[in-house]
mmJSON file of the N, C-alpha and C atoms, coordinates in Angstrom:
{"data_MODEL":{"atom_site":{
"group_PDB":["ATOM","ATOM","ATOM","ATOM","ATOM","ATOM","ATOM","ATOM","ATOM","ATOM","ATOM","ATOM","ATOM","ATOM","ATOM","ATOM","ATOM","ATOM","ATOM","ATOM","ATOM","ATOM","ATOM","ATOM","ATOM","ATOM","ATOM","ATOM","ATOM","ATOM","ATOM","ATOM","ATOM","ATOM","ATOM","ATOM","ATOM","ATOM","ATOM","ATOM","ATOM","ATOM","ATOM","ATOM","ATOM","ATOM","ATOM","ATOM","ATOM","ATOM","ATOM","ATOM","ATOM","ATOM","ATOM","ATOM","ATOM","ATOM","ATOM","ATOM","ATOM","ATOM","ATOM","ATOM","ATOM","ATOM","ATOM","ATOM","ATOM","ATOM","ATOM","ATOM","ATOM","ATOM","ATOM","ATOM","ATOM","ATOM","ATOM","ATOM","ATOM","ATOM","ATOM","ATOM","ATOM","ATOM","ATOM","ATOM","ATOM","ATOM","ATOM","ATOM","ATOM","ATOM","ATOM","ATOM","ATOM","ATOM","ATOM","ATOM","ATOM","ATOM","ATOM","ATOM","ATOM","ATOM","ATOM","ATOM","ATOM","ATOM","ATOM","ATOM","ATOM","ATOM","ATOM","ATOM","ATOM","ATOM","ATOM","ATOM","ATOM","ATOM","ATOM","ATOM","ATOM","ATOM","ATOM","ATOM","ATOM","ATOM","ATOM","ATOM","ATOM","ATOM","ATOM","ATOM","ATOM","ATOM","ATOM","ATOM","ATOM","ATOM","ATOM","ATOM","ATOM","ATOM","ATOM","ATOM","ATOM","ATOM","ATOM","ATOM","ATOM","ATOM","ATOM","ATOM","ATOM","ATOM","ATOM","ATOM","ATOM","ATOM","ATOM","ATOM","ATOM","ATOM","ATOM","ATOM","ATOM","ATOM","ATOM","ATOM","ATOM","ATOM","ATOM","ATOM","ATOM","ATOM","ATOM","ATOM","ATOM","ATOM","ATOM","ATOM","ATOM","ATOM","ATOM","ATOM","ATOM","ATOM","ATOM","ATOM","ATOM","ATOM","ATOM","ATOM","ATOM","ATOM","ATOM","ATOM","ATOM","ATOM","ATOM","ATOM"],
"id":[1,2,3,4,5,6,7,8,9,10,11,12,13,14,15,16,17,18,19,20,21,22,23,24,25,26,27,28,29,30,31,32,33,34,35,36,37,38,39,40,41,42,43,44,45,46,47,48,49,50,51,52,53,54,55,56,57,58,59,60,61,62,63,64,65,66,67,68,69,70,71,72,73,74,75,76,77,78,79,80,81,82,83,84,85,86,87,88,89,90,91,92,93,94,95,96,97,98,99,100,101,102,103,104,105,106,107,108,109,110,111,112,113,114,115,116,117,118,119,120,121,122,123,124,125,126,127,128,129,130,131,132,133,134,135,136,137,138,139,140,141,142,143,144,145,146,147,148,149,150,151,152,153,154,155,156,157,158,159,160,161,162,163,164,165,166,167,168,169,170,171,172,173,174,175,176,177,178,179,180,181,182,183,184,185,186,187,188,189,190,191,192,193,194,195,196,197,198,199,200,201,202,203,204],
"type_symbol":["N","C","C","N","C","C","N","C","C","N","C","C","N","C","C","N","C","C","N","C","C","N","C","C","N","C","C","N","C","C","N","C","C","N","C","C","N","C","C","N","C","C","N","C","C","N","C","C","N","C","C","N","C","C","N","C","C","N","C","C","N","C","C","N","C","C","N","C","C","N","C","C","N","C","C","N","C","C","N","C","C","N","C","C","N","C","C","N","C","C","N","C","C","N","C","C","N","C","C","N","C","C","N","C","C","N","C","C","N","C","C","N","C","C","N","C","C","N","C","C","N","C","C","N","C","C","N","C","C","N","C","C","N","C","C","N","C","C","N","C","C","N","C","C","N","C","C","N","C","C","N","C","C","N","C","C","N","C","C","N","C","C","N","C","C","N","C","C","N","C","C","N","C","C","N","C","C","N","C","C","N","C","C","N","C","C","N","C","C","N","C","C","N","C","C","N","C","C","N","C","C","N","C","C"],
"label_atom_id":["N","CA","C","N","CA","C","N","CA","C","N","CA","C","N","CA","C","N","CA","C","N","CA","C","N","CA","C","N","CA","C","N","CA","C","N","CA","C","N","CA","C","N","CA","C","N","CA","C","N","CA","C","N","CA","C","N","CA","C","N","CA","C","N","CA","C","N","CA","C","N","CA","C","N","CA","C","N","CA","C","N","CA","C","N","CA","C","N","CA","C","N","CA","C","N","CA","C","N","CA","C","N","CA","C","N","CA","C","N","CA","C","N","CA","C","N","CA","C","N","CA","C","N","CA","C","N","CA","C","N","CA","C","N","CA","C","N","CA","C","N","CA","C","N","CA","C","N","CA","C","N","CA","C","N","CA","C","N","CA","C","N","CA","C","N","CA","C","N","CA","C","N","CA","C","N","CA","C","N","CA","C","N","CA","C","N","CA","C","N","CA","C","N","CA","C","N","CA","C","N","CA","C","N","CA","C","N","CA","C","N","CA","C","N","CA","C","N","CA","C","N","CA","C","N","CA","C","N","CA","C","N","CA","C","N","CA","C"],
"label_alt_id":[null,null,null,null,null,null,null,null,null,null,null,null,null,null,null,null,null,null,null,null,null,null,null,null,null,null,null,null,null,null,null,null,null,null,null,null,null,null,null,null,null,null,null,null,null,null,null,null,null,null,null,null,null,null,null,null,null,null,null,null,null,null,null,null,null,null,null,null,null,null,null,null,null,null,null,null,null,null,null,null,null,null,null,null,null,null,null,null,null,null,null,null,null,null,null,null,null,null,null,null,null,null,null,null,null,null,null,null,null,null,null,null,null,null,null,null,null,null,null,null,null,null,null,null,null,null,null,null,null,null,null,null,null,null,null,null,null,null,null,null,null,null,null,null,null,null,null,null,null,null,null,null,null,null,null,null,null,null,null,null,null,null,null,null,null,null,null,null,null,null,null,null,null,null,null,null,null,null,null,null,null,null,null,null,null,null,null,null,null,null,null,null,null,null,null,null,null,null,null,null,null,null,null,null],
"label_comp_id":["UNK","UNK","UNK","UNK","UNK","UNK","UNK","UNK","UNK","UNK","UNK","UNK","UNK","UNK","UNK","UNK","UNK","UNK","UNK","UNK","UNK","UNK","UNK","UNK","UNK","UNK","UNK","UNK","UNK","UNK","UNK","UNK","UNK","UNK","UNK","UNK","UNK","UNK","UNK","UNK","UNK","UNK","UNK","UNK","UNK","UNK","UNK","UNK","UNK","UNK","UNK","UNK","UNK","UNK","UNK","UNK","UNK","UNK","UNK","UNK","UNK","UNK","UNK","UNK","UNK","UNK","UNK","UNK","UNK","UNK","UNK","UNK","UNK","UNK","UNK","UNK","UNK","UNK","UNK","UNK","UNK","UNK","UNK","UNK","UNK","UNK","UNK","UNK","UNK","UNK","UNK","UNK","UNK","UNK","UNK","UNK","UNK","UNK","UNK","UNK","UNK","UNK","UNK","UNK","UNK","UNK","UNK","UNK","UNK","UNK","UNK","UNK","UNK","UNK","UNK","UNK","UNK","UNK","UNK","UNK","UNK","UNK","UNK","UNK","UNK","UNK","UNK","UNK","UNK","UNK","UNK","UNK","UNK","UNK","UNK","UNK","UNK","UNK","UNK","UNK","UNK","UNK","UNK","UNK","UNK","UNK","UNK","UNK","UNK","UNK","UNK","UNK","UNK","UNK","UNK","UNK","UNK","UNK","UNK","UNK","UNK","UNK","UNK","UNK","UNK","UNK","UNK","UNK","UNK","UNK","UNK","UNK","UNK","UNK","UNK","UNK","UNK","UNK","UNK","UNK","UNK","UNK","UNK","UNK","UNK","UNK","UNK","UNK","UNK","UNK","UNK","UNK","UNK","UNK","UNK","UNK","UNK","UNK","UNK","UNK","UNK","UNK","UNK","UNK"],
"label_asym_id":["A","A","A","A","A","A","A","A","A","A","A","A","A","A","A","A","A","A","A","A","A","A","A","A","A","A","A","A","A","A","A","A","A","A","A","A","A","A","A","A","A","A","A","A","A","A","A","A","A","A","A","A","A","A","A","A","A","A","A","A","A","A","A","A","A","A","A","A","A","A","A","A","A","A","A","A","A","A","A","A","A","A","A","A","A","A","A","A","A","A","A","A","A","A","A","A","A","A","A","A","A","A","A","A","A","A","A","A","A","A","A","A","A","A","A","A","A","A","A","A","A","A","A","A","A","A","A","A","A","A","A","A","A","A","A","A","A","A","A","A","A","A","A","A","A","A","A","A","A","A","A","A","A","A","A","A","A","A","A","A","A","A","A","A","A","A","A","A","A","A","A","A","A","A","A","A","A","A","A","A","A","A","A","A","A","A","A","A","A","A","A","A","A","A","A","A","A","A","A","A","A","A","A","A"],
"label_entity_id":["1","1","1","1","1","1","1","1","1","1","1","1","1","1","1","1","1","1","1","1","1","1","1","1","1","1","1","1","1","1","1","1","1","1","1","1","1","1","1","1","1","1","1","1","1","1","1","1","1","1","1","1","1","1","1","1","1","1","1","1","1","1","1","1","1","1","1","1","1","1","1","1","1","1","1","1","1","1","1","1","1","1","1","1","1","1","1","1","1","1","1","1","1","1","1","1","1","1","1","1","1","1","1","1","1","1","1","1","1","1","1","1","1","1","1","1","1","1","1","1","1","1","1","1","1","1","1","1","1","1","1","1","1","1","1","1","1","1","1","1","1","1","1","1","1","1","1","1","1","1","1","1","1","1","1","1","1","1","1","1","1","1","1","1","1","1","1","1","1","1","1","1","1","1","1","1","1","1","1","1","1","1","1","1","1","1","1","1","1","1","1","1","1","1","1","1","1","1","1","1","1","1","1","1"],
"label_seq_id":[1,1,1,2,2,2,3,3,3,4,4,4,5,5,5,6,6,6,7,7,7,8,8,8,9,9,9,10,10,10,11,11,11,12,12,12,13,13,13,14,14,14,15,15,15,16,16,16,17,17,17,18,18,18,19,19,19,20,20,20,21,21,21,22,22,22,23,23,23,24,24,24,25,25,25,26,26,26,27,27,27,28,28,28,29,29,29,30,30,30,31,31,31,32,32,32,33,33,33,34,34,34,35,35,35,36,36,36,37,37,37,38,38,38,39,39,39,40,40,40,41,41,41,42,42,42,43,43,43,44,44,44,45,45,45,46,46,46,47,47,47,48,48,48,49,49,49,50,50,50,51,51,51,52,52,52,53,53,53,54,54,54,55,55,55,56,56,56,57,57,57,58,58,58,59,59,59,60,60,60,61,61,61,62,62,62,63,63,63,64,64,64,65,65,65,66,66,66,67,67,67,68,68,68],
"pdbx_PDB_ins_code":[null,null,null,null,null,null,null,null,null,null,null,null,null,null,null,null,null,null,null,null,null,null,null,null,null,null,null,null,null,null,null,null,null,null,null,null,null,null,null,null,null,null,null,null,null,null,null,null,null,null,null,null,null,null,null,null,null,null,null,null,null,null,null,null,null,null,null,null,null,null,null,null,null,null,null,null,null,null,null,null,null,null,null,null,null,null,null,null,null,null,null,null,null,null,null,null,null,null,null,null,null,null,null,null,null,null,null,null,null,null,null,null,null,null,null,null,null,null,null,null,null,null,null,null,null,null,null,null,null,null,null,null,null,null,null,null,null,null,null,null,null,null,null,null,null,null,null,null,null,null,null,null,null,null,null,null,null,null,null,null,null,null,null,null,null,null,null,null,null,null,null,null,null,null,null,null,null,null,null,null,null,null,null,null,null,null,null,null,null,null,null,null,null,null,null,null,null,null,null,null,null,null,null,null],
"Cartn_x":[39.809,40.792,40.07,40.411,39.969,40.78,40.19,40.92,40.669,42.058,41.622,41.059,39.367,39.038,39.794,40.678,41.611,42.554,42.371,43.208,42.148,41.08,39.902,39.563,39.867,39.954,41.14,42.229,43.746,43.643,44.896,45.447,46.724,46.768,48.539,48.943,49.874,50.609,52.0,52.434,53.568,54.737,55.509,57.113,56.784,55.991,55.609,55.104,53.744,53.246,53.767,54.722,55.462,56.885,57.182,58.308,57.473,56.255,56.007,54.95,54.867,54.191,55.164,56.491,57.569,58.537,58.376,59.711,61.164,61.018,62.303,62.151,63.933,64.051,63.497,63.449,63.381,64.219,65.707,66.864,67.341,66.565,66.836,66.198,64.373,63.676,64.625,65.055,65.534,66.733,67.103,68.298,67.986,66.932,66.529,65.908,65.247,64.606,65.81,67.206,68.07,68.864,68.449,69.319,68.105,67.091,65.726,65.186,65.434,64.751,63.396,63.065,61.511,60.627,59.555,58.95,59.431,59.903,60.176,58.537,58.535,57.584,56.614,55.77,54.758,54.904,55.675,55.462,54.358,53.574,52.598,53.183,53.586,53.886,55.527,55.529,56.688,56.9,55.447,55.492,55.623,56.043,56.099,55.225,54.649,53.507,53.658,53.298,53.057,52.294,51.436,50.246,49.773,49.009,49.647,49.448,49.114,49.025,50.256,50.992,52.663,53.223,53.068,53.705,53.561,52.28,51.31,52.229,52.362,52.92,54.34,55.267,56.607,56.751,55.943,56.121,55.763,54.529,54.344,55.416,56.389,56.977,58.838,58.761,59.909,59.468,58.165,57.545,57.735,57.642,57.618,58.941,59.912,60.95,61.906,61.856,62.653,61.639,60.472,60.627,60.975,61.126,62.065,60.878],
"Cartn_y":[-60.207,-61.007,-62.171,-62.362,-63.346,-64.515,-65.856,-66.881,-67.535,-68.036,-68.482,-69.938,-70.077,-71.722,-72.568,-72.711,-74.081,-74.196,-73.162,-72.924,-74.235,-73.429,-74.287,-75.423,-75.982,-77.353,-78.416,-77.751,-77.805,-78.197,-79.018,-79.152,-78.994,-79.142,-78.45,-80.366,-80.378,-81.864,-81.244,-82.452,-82.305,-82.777,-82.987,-83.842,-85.745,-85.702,-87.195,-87.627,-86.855,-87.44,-87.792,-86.603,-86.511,-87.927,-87.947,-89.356,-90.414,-90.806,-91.663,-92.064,-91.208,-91.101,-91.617,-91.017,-91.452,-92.293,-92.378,-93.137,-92.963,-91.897,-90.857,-90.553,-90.206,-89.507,-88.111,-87.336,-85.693,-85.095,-85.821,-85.344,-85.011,-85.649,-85.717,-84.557,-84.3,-83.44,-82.141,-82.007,-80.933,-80.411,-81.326,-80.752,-80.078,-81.272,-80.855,-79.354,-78.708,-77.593,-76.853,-76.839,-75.456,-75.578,-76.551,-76.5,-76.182,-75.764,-74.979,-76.184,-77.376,-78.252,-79.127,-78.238,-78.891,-77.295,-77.627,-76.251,-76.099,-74.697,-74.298,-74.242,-74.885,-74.472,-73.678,-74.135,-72.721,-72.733,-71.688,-71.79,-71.628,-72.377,-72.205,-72.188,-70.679,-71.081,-71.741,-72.466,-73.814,-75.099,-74.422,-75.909,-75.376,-76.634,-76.132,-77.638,-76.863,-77.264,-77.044,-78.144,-77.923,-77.77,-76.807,-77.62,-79.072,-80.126,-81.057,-81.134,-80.057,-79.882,-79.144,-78.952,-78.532,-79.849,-80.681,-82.016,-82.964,-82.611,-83.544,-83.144,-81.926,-81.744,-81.42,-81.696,-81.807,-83.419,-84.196,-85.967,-86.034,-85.498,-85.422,-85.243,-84.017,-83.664,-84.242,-85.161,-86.237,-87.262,-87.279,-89.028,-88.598,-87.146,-86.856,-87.106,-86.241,-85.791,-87.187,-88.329,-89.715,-90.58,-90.108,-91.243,-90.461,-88.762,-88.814,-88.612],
"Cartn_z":[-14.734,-15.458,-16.127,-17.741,-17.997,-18.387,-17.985,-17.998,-19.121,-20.571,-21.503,-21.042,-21.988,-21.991,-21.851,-22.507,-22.12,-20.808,-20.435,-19.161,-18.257,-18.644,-17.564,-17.863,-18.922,-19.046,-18.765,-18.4,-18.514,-16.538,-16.11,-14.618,-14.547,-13.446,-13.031,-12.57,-12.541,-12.177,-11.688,-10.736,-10.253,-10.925,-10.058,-10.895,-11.01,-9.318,-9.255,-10.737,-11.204,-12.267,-13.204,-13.843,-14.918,-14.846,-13.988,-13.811,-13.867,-13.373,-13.181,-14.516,-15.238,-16.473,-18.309,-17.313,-18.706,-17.591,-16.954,-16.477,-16.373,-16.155,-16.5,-14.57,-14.592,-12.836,-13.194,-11.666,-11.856,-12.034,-11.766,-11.71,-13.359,-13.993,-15.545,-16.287,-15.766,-15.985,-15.653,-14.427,-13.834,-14.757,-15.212,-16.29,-17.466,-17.837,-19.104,-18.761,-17.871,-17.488,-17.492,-16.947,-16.581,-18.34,-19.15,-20.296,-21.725,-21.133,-22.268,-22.817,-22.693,-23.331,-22.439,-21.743,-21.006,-20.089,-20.523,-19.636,-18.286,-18.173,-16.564,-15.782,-15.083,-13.456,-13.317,-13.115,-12.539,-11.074,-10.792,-8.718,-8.654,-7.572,-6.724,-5.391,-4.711,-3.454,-3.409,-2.741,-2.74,-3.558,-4.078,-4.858,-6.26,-7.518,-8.58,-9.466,-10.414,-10.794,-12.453,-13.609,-14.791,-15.302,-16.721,-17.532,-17.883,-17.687,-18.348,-20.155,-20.466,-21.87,-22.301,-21.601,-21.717,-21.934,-20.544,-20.916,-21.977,-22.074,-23.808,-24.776,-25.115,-26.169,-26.281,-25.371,-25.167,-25.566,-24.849,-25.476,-26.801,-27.077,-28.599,-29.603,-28.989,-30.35,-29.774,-28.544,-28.836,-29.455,-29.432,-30.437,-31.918,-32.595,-33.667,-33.952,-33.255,-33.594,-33.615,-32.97,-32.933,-34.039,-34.664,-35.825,-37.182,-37.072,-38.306,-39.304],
"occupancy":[1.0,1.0,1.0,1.0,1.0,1.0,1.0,1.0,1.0,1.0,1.0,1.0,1.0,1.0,1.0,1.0,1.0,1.0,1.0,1.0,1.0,1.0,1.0,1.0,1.0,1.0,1.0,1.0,1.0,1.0,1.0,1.0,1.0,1.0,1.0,1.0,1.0,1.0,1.0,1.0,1.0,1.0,1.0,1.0,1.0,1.0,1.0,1.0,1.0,1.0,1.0,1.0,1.0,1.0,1.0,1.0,1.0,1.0,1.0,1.0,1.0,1.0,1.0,1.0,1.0,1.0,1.0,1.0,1.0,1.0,1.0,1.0,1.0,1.0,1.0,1.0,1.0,1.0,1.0,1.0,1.0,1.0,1.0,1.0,1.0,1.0,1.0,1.0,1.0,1.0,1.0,1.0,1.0,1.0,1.0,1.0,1.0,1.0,1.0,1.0,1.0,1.0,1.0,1.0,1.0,1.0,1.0,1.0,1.0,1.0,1.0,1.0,1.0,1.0,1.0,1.0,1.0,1.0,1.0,1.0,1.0,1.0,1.0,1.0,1.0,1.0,1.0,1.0,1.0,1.0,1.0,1.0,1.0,1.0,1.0,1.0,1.0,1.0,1.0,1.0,1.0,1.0,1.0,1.0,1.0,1.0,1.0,1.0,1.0,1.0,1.0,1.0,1.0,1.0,1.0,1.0,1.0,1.0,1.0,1.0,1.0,1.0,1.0,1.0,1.0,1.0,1.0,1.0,1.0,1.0,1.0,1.0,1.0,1.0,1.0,1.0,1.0,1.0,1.0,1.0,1.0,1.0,1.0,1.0,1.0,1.0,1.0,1.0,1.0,1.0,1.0,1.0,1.0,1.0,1.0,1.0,1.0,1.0,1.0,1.0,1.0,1.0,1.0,1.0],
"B_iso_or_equiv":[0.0,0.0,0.0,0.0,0.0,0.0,0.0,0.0,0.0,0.0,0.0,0.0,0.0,0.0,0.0,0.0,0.0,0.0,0.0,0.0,0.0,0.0,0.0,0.0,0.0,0.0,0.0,0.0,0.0,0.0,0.0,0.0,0.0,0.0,0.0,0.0,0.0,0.0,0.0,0.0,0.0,0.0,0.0,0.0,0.0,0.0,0.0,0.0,0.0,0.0,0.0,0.0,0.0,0.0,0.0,0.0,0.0,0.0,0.0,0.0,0.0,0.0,0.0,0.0,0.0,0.0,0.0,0.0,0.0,0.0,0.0,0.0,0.0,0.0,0.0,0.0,0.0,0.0,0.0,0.0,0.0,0.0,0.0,0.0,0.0,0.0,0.0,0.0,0.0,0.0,0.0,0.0,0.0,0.0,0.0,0.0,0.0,0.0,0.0,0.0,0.0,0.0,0.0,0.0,0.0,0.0,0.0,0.0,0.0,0.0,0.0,0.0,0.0,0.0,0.0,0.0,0.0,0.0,0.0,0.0,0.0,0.0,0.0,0.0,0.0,0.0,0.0,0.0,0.0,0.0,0.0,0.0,0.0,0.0,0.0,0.0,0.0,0.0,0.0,0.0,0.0,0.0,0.0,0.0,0.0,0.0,0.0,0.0,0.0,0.0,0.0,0.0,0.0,0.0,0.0,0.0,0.0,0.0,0.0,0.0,0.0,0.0,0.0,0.0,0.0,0.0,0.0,0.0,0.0,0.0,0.0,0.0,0.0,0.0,0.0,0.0,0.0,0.0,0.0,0.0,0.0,0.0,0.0,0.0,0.0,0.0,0.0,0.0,0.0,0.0,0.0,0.0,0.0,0.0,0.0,0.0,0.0,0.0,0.0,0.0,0.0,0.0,0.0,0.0],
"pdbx_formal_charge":[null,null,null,null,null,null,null,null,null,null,null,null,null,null,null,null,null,null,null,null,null,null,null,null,null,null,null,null,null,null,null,null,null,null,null,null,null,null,null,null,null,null,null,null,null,null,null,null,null,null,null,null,null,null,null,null,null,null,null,null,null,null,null,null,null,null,null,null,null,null,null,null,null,null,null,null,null,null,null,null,null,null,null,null,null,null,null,null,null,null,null,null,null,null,null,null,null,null,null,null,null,null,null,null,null,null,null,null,null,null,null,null,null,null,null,null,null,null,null,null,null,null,null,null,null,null,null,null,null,null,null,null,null,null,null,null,null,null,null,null,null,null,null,null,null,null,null,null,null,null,null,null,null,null,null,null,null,null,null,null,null,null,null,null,null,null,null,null,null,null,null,null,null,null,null,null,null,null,null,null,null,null,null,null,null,null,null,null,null,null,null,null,null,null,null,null,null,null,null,null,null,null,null,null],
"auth_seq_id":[1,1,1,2,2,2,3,3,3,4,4,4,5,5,5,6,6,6,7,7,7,8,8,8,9,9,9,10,10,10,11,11,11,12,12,12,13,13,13,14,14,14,15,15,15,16,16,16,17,17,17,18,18,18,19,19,19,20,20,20,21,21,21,22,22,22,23,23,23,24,24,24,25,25,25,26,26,26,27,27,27,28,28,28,29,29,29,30,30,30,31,31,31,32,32,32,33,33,33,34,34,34,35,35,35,36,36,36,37,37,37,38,38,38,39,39,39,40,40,40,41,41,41,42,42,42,43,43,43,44,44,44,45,45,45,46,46,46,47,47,47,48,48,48,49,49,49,50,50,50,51,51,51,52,52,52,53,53,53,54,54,54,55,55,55,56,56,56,57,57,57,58,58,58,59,59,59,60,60,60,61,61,61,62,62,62,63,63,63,64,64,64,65,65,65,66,66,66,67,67,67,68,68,68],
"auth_comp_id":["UNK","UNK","UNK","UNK","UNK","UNK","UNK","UNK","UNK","UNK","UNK","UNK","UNK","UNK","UNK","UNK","UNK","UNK","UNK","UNK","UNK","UNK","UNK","UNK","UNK","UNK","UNK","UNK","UNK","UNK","UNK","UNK","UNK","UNK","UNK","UNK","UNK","UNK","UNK","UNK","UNK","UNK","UNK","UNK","UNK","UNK","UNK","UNK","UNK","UNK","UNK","UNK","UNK","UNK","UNK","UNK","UNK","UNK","UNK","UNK","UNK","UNK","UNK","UNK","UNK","UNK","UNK","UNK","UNK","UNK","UNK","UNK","UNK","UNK","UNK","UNK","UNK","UNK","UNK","UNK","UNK","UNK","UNK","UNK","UNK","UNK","UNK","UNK","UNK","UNK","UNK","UNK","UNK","UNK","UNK","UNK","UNK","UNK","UNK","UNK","UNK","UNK","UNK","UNK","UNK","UNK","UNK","UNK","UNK","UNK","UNK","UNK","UNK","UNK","UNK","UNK","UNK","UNK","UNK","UNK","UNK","UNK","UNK","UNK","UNK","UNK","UNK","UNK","UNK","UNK","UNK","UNK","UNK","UNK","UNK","UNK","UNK","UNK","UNK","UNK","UNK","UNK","UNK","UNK","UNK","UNK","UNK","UNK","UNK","UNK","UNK","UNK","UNK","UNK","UNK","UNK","UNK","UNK","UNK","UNK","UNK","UNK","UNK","UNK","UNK","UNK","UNK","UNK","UNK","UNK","UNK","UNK","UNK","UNK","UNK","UNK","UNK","UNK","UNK","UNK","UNK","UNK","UNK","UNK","UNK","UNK","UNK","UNK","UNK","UNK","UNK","UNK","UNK","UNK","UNK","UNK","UNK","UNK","UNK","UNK","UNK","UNK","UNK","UNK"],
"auth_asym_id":["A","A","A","A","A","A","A","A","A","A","A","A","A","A","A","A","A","A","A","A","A","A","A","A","A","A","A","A","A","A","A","A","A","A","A","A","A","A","A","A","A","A","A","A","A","A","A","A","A","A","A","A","A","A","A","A","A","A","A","A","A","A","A","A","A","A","A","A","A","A","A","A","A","A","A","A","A","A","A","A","A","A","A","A","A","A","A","A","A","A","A","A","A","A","A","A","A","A","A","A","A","A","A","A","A","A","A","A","A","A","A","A","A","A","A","A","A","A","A","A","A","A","A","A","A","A","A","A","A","A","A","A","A","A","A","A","A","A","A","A","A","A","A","A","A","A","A","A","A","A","A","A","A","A","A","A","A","A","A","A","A","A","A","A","A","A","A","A","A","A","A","A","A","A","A","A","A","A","A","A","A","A","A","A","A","A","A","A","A","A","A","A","A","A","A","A","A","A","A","A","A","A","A","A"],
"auth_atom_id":["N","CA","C","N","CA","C","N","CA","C","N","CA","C","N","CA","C","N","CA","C","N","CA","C","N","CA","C","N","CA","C","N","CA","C","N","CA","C","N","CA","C","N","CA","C","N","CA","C","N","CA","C","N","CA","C","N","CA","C","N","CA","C","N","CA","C","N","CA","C","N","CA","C","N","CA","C","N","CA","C","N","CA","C","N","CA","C","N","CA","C","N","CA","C","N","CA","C","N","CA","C","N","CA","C","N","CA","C","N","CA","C","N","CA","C","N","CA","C","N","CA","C","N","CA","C","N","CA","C","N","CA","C","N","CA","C","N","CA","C","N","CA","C","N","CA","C","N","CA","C","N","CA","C","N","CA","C","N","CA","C","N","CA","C","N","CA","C","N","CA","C","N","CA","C","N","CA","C","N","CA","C","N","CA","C","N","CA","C","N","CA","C","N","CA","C","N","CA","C","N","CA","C","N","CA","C","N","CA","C","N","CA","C","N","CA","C","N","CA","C","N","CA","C","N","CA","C","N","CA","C","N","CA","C","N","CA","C"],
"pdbx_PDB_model_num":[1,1,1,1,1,1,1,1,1,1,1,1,1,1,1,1,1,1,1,1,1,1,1,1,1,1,1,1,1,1,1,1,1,1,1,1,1,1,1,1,1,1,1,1,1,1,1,1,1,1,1,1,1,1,1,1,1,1,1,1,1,1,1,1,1,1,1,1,1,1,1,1,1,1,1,1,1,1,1,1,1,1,1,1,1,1,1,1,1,1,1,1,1,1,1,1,1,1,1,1,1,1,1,1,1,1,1,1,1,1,1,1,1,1,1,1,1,1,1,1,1,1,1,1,1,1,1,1,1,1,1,1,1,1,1,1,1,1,1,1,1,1,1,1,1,1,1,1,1,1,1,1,1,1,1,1,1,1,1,1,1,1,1,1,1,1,1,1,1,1,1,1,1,1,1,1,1,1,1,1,1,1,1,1,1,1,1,1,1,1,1,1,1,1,1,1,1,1,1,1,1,1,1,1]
}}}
């Protein structure tokens, strides 16, 4: 199996990071996830885990998209 490069340059982050990164609850994330507007989860196990180059570019394109 091959793993694309950026995979391997890329980390997984939790919910902690992501709240504590925008300042937003999880309870908010979590919505936004069951209503298509934020990446669903990578399970690991029990745990659930993001790209943070998923998250990069989900903020990116609310910074785009609110100046219009």
């Amino acid at each position: 199996m091959t793993i694309p490069t950026s995979l391997l340059n890329d980390k997984f982050v939790d919910m902690e990071f992501i709240t504590e990164l925008t300042g937003l609850t999880d309870k908010w994330f979590y919505q936004l996830i069951k209503n298509g507007k934020f990446p669903k989860p990578i399970k690991l196990g029990r745990s659930s885990r993001w790209l943070e180059s998923e998250v990069e570019a989900w903020l990116q394109q609310r910074i785009t998209d609110s100046r219009g």
